[in-house]
N, C-alpha and C positions, 0 to 999 in steps of 0.2 A: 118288748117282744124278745123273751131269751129263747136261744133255739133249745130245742128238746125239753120244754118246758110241760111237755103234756099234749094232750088234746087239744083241736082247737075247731068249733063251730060257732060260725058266727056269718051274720048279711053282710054283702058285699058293701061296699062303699064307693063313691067316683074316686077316694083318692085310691085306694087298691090298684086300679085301672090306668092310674096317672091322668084323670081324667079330671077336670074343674066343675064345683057344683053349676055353675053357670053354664055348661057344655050337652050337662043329662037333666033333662026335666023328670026321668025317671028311670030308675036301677033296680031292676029287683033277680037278685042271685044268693049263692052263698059260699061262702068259703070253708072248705074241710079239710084239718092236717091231722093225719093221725099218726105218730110216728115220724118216717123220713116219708110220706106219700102226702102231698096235696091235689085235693081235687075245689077248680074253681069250677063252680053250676052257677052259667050266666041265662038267667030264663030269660031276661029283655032289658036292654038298652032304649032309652027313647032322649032320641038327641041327637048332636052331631056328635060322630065321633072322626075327629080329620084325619088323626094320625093311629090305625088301627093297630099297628106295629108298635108302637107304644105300650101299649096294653099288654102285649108280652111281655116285656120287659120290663115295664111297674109287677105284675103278675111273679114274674122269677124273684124279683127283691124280696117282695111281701115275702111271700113263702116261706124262702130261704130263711128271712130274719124267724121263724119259728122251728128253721134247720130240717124242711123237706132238703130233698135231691132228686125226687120226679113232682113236674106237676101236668095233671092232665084237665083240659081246660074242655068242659062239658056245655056246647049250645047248640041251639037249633039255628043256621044261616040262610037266610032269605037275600042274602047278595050274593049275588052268581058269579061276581068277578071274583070276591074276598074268596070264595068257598073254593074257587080254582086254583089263587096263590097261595091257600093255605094247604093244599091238597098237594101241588109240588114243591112247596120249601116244607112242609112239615108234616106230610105223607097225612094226611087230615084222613079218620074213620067216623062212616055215617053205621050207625046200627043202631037199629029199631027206632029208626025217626029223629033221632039226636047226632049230633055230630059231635070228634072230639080230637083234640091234638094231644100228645102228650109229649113233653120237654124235659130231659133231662140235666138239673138244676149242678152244675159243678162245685166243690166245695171249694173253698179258699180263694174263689177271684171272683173280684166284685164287679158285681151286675150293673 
């Protein structure tokens, strides 16, 4: 993964997520870097996912290693507690039925 290597579309993966195949019986999303902008489209998780916090931070690595500096992380939340913590640590935006965070990826210090 060199950064600034191009384009990049491709399905999501559990390790993307820092997540273990044995965790998601099923992932279906996709990852888009175009430039320095990443957008992860996570359509459904079906699994345990224990540490959700994780997933941002597997999320910023990934990216970055294709040298984004924002990434905006595109889902629909059906947990009311996550959608609340994501809403005050990271100002969370719902429009037109999708919810989405976006993260500002810093260069030169590792994630």
């Amino acid at each position: 993964m060199a950064g600034g290597a191009g384009d990049v579309v491709r399905p999501l993966i559990p390790e993307d997520l820092g997540l273990q195949t044995s965790e998601v019986s099923r992932l279906r999303g996709t990852l888009t870097v175009s430039g320095t902008a990443a957008i992860a489209q996570i359509d459904m998780i079906e699994g345990s996912v224990a540490r959700p916090f994780t997933v941002l931070g597997r999320l910023t690595s990934v990216t970055k290693a294709y040298g984004a500096t924002t990434l905006r992380i595109r889902m629909t939340l059906a947990n009311e507690r996550l959608y609340n913590v994501l809403a005050q640590r990271y100002a969370l935006v719902t429009e037109g039925g999708s919810d989405y965070i976006e993260i500002p990826i810093p260069r030169g210090i590792a994630q």
